[in-house]
N, C-alpha and C positions, 0 to 999 in steps of 0.2 A: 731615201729616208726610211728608215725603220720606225716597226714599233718601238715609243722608247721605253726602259727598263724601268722595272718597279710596276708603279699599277697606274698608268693614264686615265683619265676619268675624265668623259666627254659628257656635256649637261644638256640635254635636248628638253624643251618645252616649247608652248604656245599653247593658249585656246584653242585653234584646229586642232580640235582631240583627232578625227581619225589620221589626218595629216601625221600629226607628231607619231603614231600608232605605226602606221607606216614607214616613219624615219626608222624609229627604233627597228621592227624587224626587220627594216636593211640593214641596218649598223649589223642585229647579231647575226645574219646573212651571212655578213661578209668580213665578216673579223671572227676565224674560230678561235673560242674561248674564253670569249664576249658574254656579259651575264648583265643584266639590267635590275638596277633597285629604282626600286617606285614606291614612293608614300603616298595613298589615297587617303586625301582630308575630304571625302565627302562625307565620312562616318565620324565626323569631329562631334557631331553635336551629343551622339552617344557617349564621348567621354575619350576617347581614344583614336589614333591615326594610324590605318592598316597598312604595312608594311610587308612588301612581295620583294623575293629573290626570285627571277627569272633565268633560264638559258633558251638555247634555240628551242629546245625539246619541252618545252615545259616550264610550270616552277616550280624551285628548288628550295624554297625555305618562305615562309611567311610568319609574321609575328605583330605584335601590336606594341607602339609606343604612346605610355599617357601623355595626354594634354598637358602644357606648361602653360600657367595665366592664362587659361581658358583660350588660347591660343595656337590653332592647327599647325602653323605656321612656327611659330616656336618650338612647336614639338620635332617640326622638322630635323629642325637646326642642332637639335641637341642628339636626334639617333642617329644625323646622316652619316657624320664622321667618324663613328666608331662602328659604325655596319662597313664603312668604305675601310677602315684600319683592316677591322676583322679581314674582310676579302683581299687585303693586301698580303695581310700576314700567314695568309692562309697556301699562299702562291702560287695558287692554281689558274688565278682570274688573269686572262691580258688586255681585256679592258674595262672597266668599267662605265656602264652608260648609266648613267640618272635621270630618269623618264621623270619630270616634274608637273605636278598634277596641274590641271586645267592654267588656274589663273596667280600660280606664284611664279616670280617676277626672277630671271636669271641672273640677274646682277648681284642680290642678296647669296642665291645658294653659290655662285663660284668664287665671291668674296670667304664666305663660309671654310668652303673646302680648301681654297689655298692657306687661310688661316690656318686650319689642320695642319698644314704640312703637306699635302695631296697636290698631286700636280694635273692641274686642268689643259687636258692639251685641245679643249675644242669648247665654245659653245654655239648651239644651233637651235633658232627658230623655225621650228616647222610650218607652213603656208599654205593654203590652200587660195591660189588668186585671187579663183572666182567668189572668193567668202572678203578679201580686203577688206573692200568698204563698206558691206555692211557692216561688218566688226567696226570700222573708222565710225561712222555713223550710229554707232549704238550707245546711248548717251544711258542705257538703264543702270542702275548697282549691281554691283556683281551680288550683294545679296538679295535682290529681285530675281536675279538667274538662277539662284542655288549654288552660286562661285564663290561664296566672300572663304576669306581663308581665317575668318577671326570674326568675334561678335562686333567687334568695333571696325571692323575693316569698312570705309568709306569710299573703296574705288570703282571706276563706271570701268564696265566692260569695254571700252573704245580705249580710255587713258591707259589700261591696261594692257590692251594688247597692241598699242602705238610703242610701250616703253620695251615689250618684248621682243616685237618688232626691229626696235632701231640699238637694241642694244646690242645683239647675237652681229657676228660678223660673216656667221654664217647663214645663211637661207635656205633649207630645204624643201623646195618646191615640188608638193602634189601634182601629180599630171591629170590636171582635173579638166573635165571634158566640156564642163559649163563656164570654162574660162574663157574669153576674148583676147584681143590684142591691148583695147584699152585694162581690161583689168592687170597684165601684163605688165603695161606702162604703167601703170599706177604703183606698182609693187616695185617699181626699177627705180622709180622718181622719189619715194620715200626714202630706200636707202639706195643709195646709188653706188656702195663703195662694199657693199655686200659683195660675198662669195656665196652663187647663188646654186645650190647642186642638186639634180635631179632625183629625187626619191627613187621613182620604177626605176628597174634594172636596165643600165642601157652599157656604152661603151664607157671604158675605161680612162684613167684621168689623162688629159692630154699631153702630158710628157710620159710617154710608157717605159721609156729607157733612163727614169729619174733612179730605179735601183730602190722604192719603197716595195714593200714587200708585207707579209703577217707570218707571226712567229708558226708554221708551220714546214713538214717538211717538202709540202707542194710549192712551190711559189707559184702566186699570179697576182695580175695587179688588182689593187683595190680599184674598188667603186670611184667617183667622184666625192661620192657623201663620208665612205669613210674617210677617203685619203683630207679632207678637209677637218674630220674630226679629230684626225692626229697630227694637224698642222701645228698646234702651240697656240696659245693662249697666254694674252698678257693683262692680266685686271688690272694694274692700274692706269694702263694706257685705255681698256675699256671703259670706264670709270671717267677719265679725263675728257673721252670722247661723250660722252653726255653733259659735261658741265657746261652752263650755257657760257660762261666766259670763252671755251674755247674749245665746244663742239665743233665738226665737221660737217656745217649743214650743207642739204643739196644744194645742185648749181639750177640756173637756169635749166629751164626745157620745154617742149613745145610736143608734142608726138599721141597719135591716136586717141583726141581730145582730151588727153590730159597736160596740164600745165603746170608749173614751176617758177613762180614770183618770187624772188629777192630782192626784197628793198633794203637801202644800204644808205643810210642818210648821218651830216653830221650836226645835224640841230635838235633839241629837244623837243618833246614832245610838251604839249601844253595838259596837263594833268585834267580838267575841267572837260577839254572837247573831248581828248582820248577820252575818259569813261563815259561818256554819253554813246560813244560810238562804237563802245565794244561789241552790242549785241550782233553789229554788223559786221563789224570782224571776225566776229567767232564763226558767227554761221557762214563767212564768204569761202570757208575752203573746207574741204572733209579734214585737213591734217593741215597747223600750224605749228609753227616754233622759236627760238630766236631768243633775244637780249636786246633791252630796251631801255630810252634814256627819261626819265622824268624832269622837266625843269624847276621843278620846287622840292626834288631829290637827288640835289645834282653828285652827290658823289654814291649813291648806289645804283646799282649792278641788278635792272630787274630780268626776270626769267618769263617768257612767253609760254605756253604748254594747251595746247587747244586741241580736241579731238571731239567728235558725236556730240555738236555746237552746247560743250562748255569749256570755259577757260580759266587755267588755274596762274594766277600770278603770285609772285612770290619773289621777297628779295635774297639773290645772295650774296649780299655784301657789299663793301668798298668796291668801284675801277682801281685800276692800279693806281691812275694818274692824279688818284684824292691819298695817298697812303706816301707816308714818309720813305724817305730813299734807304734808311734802315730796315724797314720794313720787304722791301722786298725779297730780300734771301730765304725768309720763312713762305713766299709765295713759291707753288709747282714752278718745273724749270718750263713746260708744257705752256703751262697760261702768260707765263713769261716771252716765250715764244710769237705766241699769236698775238699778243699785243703787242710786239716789236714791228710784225706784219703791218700791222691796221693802226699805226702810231698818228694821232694829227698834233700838230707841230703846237695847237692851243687847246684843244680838248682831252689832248693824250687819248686813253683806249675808250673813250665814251662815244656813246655813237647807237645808231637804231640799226640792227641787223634780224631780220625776220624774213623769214621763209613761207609761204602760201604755195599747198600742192592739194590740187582737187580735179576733180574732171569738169568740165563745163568752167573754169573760173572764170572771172571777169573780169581780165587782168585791169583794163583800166578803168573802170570804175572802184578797183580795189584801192589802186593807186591814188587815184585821187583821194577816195576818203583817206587814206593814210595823209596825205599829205595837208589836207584841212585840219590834221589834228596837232600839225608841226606848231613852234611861236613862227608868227609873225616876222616881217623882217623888225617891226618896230619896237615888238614883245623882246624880239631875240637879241635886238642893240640895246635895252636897258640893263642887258647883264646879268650874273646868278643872283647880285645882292636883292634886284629887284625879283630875282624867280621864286627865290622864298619866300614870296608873297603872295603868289598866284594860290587861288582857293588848293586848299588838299585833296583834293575828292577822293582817294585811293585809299583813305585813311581807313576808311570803315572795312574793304574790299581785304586791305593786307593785317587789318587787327590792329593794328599801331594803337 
């Protein structure tokens, strides 16, 4: 595989500022002709977001883009794509790496960029292990930290760097010296489907005779980290992989005291016990997630999302199995899929599917309380007509 033609544009972020710091100067390492744009929003609140052109040697252009709606984060969006045209057009750049600052969220800027027209052949979260779960466990604002990316920005430093986390397909892992085995596992059991590649310079990707190569006239093989940045990139399938109708959660696991609970149930939940018992939930694991059924909600599709014990619930919608048979040609072929997987012959795709990964967990007493929160078998034989009946408690939680 080669570099491919035109301008590739790999998007590395995370919170582990030095981690990602790191990534990047392997990338321009080891890819010559390699240039890195970074927008730093820490200067937002001055009115503007500083804008650096890098190469290996230095940098090579800096400038400033104003604020849109008072909005760091907006201002992004609006120079990212005509600094990436400019370097395109320019044709000197063979790849472009977009170093994205602390705490903006990779799913928005490679959305962005494909929208341009630009072709994202990588995104990568940079990691430092031994920092996971206090990052998982840090329940403060990112504007208590000095991170928010907007006067209104509401998100915790934990939920932020879980969604960075699980979104990048990529991993590049710091070779950090205060890391363990458990932190290790912890970082494997979140995303398990990650492509996880070594930051510090080591050996080479392990097909050496694959024939990838960088447009120069020395050939040698890439790194691990680049060859992963030019692997291809596919946002809507990244995109689909978060949706909780038909994310990829982890499986089972058990290793270096960390653990991995999938509960996988086909009764509803009793709306009443479940919110008495979330605080217990939230706090039973550093990282939750999942899709959940309400029995006095029977035809929406809730979303589970818990990190640095709080939890955000939120409905996305109808199951397939409450939506007219018209109806489904306008549903992803993706979500179609995965409910074809997990079909029950009377509930169709409705069903409790939630994931618990934490070190120390308590698998069963997690279990149990999950399961005290189910109906009844006597609850669950009166039927939806009677479940529309059960108190709403969720009501105030999801704004209805």
């Amino acid at each position: 595989m080669a570099v491919p033609p035109g301008l590739p544009v790999v998007i590395v972020g995370g919170l582990h500022a030095d981690a990602r710091r790191a990534a990047v100067a392997r990338l321009l390492a080891d890819v010559p002709g390699s240039v890195v744009l970074h927008h730093d929003l820490a200067t937002a609140a001055s009115g503007t977001v500083v804008r650096t052109i890098r190469d290996a040697s230095g940098v090579l252009d800096a400038g400033e883009a104003p604020l849109v709606n008072d909005c760091a984060c907006c201002a992004l969006r609006e120079d990212l794509v005509p600094e990436l045209e400019r370097l395109r057009d320019a044709g000197s750049t063979r790849l472009a790496v977009v170093e994205l600052w602390d705490s903006v969220e990779p799913k928005a800027m490679a959305e962005v960029v494909t929208a341009g027209g630009l072709t994202v052949t990588g995104v990568i979260t940079a990691v430092d292990p031994a920092l996971v779960l206090p990052y998982l466990g840090n329940g403060d604002d990112l504007a208590d930290a000095g991170l928010a990316a907007a006067a209104t920005d509401q998100r915790t430093v934990a939920d932020t760097f879980a969604r960075q986390l699980e979104y990048a397909p990529v991993l590049a892992v710091a070779d950090s010296p205060e890391a363990d085995d458990e932190d290790r596992e912890l970082l494997a059991q979140l995303h398990p489907t990650a492509r996880r590649a070594p930051v510090a310079e080591g050996a080479p990707a392990d097909r050496a005779d694959d024939g990838l190569t960088v447009p120069t006239p020395r050939r040698r093989p890439l790194s691990p980290l680049a060859e992963a940045a030019l692997a291809g990139f596919d946002v809507e399938a990244a995109a689909a992989a978060q949706h909780p109708a038909c994310a990829l959660l982890p499986a089972e696991a058990d290793a270096h005291g960390v653990s991995t609970l999938v509960w996988h149930r086909r009764r509803p939940f009793h709306p009443e016990r479940l919110y008495a018992a979330l605080e217990d939930l939230t706090c039973a694991a550093a990282r939750s997630r999942g899709r959940f059924w309400l029995a006095d909600k029977h035809d929406t599709l809730f979303h589970w999302d818990a990190a640095g014990g709080a939890l955000c619930v939120e409905s996305t919608g109808p199951w397939l199995a409450s939506l007219p048979d018209a109806a489904w040609e306008m549903v992803p072929p993706v979500r179609r899929a995965a409910a074809a997987l997990d079909w029950h012959p009377e509930h169709g795709d409705r069903g409790q599917h939630l994931v618990f990964t934490s070190p120390g967990l308590d698998r069963d007493g997690l279990e149990r309380l999950l399961e005290s929160c189910l109906l009844t078998d006597a609850e669950y034989a009166a039927g939806p007509d009677a479940w529309q009946r059960l108190p709403h408690a969720f009501d105030t939680l999801l704004e209805v």
